[in-house]
C-alpha positions, -999 to 999 in steps of 0.1 A, spaced: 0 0 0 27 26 8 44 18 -26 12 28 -43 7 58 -23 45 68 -29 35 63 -70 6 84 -67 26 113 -48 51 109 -70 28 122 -101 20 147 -80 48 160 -78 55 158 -110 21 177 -120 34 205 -97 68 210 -106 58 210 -144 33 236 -138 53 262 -120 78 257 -140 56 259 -171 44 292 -153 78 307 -155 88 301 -186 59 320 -198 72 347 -177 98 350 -193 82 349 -226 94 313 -239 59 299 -243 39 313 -274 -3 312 -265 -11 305 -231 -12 282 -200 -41 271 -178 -22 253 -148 -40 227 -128 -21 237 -92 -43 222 -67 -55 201 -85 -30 172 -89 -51 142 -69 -80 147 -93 -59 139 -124 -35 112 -106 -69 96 -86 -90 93 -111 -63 83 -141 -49 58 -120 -84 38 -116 -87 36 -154 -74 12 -181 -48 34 -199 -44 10 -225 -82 7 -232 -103 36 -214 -108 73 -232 -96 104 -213 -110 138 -230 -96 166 -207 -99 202 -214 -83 239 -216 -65 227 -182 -55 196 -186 -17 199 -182 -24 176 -152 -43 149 -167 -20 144 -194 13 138 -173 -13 111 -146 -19 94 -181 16 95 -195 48 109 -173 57 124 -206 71 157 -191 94 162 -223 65 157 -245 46 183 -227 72 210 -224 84 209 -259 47 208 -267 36 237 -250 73 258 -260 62 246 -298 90 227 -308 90 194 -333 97 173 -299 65 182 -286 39 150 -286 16 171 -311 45 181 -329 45 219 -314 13 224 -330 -14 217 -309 0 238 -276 -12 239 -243 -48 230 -255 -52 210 -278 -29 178 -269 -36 141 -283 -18 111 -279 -30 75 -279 -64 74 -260 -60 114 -246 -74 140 -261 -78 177 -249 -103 202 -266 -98 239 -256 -134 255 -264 -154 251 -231 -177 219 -229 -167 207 -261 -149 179 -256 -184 161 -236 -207 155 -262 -171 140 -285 -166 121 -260 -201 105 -254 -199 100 -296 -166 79 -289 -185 56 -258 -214 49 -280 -187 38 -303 -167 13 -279 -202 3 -268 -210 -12 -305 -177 -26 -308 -185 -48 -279 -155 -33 -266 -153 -30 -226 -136 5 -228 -153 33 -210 -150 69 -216 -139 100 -193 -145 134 -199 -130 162 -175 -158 190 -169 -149 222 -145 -179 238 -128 -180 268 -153 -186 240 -183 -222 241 -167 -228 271 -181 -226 256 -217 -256 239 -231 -240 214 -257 -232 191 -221 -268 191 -211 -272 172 -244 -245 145 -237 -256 138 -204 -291 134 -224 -278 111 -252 -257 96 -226 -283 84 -204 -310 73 -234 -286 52 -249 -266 39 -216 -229 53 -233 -204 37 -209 -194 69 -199 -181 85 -165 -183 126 -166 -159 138 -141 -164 170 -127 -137 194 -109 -155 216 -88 -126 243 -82 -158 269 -75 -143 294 -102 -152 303 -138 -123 321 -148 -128 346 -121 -160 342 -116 -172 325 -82 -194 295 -88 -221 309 -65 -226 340 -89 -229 321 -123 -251 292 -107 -283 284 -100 -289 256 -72 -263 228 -71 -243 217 -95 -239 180 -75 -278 175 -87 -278 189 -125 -278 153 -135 -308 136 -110 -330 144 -140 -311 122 -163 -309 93 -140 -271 101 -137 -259 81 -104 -234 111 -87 -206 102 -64 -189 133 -44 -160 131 -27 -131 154 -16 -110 163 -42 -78 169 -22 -76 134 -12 -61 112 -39 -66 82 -20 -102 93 -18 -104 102 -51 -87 70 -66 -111 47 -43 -142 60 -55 -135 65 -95 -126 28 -93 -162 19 -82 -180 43 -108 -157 32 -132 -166 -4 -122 -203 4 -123 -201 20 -160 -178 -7 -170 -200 -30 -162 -227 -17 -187 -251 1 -160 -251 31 -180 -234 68 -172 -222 77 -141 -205 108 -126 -178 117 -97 -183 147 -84 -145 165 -71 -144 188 -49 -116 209 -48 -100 241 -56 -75 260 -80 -44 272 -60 -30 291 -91 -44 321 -117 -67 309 -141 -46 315 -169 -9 331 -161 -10 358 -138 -47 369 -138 -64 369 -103 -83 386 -83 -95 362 -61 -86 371 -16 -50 359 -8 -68 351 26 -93 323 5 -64 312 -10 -47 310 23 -72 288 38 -70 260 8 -33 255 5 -40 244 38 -58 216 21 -35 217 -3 -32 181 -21 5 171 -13 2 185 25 -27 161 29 -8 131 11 24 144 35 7 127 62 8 91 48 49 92 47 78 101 62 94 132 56 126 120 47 107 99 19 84 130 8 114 153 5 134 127 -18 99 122 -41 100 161 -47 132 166 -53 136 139 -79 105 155 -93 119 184 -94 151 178 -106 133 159 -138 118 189 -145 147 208 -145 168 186 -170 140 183 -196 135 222 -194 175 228 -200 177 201 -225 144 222 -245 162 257 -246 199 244 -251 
């Protein structure tokens, strides 16, 4: 058990130190477009990846998805050289920050668009017979767009084998969840027939216990299903733009994904996971702008 945990914190990390340091560079004007860091948010990618079949199941993130990339892959080169636009990148330097793809992971940019895709591509598996499921990656501001009302609407009619995953991070941009919607987000789908699952979205033990059971339950041809994150965005929403009160950002990092998984180790062995995180993310960025 502690081996898995140290492989889960170890992705973590990764997530982390790629994103700062993607931050920087784009500071210091090496990265051409933008970047929508996931900093927070690290157990949601690494919990929910690491319950699926990577050589089988369907992973549609979206604008942010910097995160769920490296849970699926470890590909920090990849990414970098990606997201500087360079031939080494796994898109070729062509697709950027937003628009990555490589073997069953896709990212779409343009918000929501990615659900009803991905529904299309679980209907798909579903004829084949196949026992592949899909997974798309929804924030809480996607709920503003009405093209995902219509997947989870196809979705349920024809029982796609599909699991929406929603990060609740409670901002739209830089607009607080509470001003944009309406009621609860956690019961948007009770009209479908959607099963939801919430859980804390800090925890990546949590978070990796309960996407294996929905995953389990849409695998096993019961129809869509959707886990419900909680958890919250510790950097800007793109680069440097936020407005949001250090003091509420103060009170997360205290929830902050790798303090909570800090308690399941020793120091000794946390502190050597970071470093060699960090270090990795170091060399690729040197090798990139030699």
């Amino acid at each position: 058990m502690s081996e898995q945990i140290e492989q889960l914190v170890q992705q973590m990390c990764l997530i982390r130190h790629t994103e700062t340091a993607l931050l920087e560079l784009f500071s210091q004007g090496k990265v051409r477009g933008t970047v929508h860091t996931c900093l927070g948010q690290e157990a949601c990618a690494v919990g929910v990846v690491s319950a699926l079949n990577k050589e089988t199941d369907i992973i549609y993130s979206n604008h942010r998805g910097h995160g769920h990339y490296l849970a699926y892959s470890q590909d920090v080169y990849g990414l970098i050289a990606e997201i500087l636009g360079l031939p080494a990148g796994i898109c070729h330097g062509v697709g950027g920050s937003q628009h990555l793809q490589f073997n069953n992971f896709y990212t779409n940019g343009i918000q929501g668009a990615g659900v009803p895709i991905t529904v299309g591509m679980a209907l798909a598996e579903k004829l084949k017979g196949s026992s592949a499921i899909a997974v798309p990656f929804i924030g809480d501001g996607t709920f503003g767009e009405g093209a995902i009302y219509e997947a989870f609407n196809i979705a349920a009619l024809w029982q796609a084998p599909v699991m929406f995953v929603v990060e609740f991070n409670h901002y739209a941009q830089s607009t607080p969840s509470l001003m944009q919607h309406a009621g609860d987000l956690r019961t948007r789908v009770d009209t479908y027939g959607i099963p939801v699952t919430v859980i804390d979205g800090m925890d990546v033990c949590k978070v990796k216990a309960a996407a294996a059971i929905v995953a389990e339950y849409v695998r096993a041809g019961k129809g869509p299903a959707m886990l419900f994150l909680e958890t919250y965005r510790l950097g800007p929403h793109s680069k440097g733009d936020d407005d949001r009160l250090q003091s509420e950002i103060d009170r997360y990092r205290l929830r902050d994904p790798l303090v909570v998984c800090r308690q399941l180790m020793s120091q000794a062995v946390f502190e050597r996971i970071e470093k060699d995180a960090a270090s990795q993310v170091s060399s690729v960025i040197k090798e990139l702008l030699a």
